[in-house]
N, C-alpha and C positions, 0 to 999 in steps of 0.2 A: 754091149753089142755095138760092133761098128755099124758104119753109115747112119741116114736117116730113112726115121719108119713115119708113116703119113695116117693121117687120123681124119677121118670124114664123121660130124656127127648132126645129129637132126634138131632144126626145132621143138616145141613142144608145147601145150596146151596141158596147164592141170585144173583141177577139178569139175571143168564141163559141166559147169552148174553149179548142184547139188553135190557132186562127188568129190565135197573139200579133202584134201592131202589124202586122199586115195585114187581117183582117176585121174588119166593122163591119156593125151593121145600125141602121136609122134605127124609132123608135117614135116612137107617134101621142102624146105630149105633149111638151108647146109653154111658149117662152117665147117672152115677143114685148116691143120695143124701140121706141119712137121717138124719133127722133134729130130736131135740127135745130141750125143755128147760130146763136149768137150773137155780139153785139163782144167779151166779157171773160170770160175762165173758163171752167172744166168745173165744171157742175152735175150730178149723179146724184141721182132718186130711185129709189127700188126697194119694190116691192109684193111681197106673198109669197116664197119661199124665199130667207133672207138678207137681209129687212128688218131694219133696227135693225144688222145685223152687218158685214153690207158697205158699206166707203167707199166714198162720194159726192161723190168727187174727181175728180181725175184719174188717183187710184190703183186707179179700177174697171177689173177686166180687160175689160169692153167699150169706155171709154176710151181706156184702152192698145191697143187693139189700130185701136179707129179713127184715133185718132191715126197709128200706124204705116202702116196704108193712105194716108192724108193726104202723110205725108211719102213712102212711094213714087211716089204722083203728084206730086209736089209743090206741094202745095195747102193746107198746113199753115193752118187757118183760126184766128180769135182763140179763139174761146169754141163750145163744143158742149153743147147740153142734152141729156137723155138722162133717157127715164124706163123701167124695166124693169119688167116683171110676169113675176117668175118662179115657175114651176111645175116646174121639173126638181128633185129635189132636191140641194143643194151638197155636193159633196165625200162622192161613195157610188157614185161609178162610172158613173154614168149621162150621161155627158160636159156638165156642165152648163160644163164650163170653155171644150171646143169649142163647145159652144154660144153664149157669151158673145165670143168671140174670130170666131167667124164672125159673128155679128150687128154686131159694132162693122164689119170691115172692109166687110161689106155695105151698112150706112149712111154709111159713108165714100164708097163708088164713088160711091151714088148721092145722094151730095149734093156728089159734083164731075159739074162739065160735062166733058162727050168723056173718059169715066174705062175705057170700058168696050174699047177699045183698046191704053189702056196696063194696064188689070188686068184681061185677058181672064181665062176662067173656070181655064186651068191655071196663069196667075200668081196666082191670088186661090187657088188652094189650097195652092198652093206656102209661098205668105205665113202662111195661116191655120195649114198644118202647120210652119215656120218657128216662129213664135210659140209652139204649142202644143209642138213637141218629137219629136211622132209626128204621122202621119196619117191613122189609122185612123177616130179619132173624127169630125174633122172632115169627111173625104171623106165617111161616112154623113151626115152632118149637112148640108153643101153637097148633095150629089146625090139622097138620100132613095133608101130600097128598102136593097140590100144591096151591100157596097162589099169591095172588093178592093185595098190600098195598097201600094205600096213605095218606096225612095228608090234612084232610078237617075240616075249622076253627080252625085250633091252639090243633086239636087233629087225634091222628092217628087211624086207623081205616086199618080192611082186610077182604077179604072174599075167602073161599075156593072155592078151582075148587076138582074137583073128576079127576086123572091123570090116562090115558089111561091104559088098561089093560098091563101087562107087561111092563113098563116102568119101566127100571132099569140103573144103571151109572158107569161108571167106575170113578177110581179115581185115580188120579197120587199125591201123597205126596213128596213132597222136601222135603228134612233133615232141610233148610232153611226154618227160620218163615218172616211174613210181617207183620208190626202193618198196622191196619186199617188209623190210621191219618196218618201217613206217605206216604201210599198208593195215597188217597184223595188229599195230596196238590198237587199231578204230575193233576191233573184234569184239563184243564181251565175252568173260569168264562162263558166263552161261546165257541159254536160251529159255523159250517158254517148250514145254514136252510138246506141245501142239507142233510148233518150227521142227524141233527132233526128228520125229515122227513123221513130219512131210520130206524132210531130208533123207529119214532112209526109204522111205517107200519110193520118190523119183529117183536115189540113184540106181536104185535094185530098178528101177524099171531102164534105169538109162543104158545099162548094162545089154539089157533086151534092144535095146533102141540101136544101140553100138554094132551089135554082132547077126542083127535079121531080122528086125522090124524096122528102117530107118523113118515110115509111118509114125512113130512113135515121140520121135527127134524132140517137137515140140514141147509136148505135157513134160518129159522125160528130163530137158530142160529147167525145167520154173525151179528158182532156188528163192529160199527166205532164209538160209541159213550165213549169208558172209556178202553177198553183194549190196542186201539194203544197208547194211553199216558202213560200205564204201563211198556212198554219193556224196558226200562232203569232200572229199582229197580226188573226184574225178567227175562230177557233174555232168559233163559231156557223154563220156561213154556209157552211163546209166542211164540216159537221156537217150545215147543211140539204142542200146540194149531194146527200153522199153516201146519204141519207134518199130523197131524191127521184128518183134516178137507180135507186135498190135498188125501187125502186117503178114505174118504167121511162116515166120524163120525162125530156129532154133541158135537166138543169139544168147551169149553168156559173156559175160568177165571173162578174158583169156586171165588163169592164175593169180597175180595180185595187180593185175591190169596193167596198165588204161589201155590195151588190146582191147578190141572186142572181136568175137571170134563167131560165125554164124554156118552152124553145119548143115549140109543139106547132100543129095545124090544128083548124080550122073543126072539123070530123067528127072531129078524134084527140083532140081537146081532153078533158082529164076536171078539172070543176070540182073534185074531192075534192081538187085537189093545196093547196089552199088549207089543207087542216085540217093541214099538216106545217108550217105556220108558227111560228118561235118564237112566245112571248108580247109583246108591244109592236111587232112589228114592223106596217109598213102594207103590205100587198095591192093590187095591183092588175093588172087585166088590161088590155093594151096591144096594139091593132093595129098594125104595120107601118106607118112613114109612106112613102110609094112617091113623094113629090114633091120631099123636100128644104126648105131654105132657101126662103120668099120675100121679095121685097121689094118694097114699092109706097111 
């Protein structure tokens, strides 16, 4: 396809607690991509978060991942331009990676002809959580609002929830990043049934909490199942987390951190929660994006 096609995609928030690699919720900031083809080469530029850091090759994860959509269609093209303005911040939890990995495959469909057949919307997330490893991130990130994932037969799959009227989140940013694998191996292989068992009954409730009780937010919150194994590689923001929750905000681990992420409404909101902030971290408050990925 000539010209270039432009890709807006959301940040994102997963597990929200308890709801480890299956919930996700989409926030209202944005990185945005335009793609188009060339005869020779991957060129990348990139603007804001990860200028100067990230390669502008072919070894950019939105690259890499357009390219892969390319070759499932089979459309494998010579050369792709590609310039980013990113806004999510890198490696803090805030899925800037689903981010990057849905925006390539999305510029990919739609700079092949008749794409949208062979990578209808559950192979393009299949692909996208493929890539990334889980699917939580990206299912919020593709469908926008609040997202529900899991991997049934060897393929992932999600479905949205519609997220309570005013449900909005604060955000705590450390200056400090966390890679995702690093985070992961403090995991254990197993839990005690008791942790299990509180895991699934808050997120079954968080779900409730998510979509018309935001009453709820709190208890719906408390996780034992991935945040207490974190405090060693993030001291601070568990340290914020439990500050914040003793104070009765609905804070959690944004994904594999050091975000912390505190959700609350329209009417429940209380701006003080801002003065529990570490020293250097950045603040911000984040509407729900309810739309998802676009692409034009």
């Amino acid at each position: 396809m000539s010209g270039a096609v432009r890709v807006r995609v959301p940040a994102t928030s997963a597990n929200l607690g308890p709801g480890f690699d299956s919930l996700g919720l989409a926030l209202a900031l944005y990185d945005e991509v335009e793609a188009s083809l060339t005869d020779d080469g991957v060129v990348v530029s990139v603007e804001g978060a990860g200028a100067g850091e990230l390669p502008a090759d072919e070894r950019h994860l939105v690259a890499r991942a357009a390219y892969a959509a390319f070759d499932a269609l089979g459309a494998r093209p010579a050369g792709l331009r590609l310039r980013c303005v990113n806004r999510i911040p890198q490696a803090r939890g805030l899925g800037s990676s689903a981010a990057a990995i849905v925006a390539g495959v999305l510029a990919a469909r739609a700079l092949t002809p008749d794409s949208t057949e062979r990578l209808d919307p559950a192979a393009t997330l299949a692909l996208c959580a493929e890539l990334e490893g889980h699917a939580d991130n990206v299912a919020a990130c593709l469908l926008g609002g609040a997202t529900i994932a899991w991997l049934q037969d060897d393929t992932f799959k999600a479905t949205r929830l519609e997220p309570v009227d005013g449900l909005r989140a604060w955000v705590f940013v450390p200056g400090d990043r966390s890679e995702t694998v690093q985070s992961r191996q403090l995991l254990p292989a197993s839990v005690p049934h008791a942790d299990a068992a509180h895991a699934a009954g808050r997120a079954a409730l968080l779900v409730r909490a998510l979509t018309g009780a935001p009453e709820l937010l709190l208890p719906a919150t408390e996780d034992r199942l991935h945040q207490p194994y974190r405090k060693s590689v993030m001291p601070e923001s568990i340290e914020l987390v439990t500050r914040l929750r003793a104070a009765g905000a609905a804070a959690v681990i944004s994904g594999a951190g050091p975000t912390v992420l505190s959700l609350d409404t329209n009417e429940g909101g209380d701006d003080t929660v801002v003065r529990d902030s570490p020293a250097g971290w950045a603040v911000q408050r984040l509407e729900v994006d309810r739309s998802g990925a676009a692409c034009r």
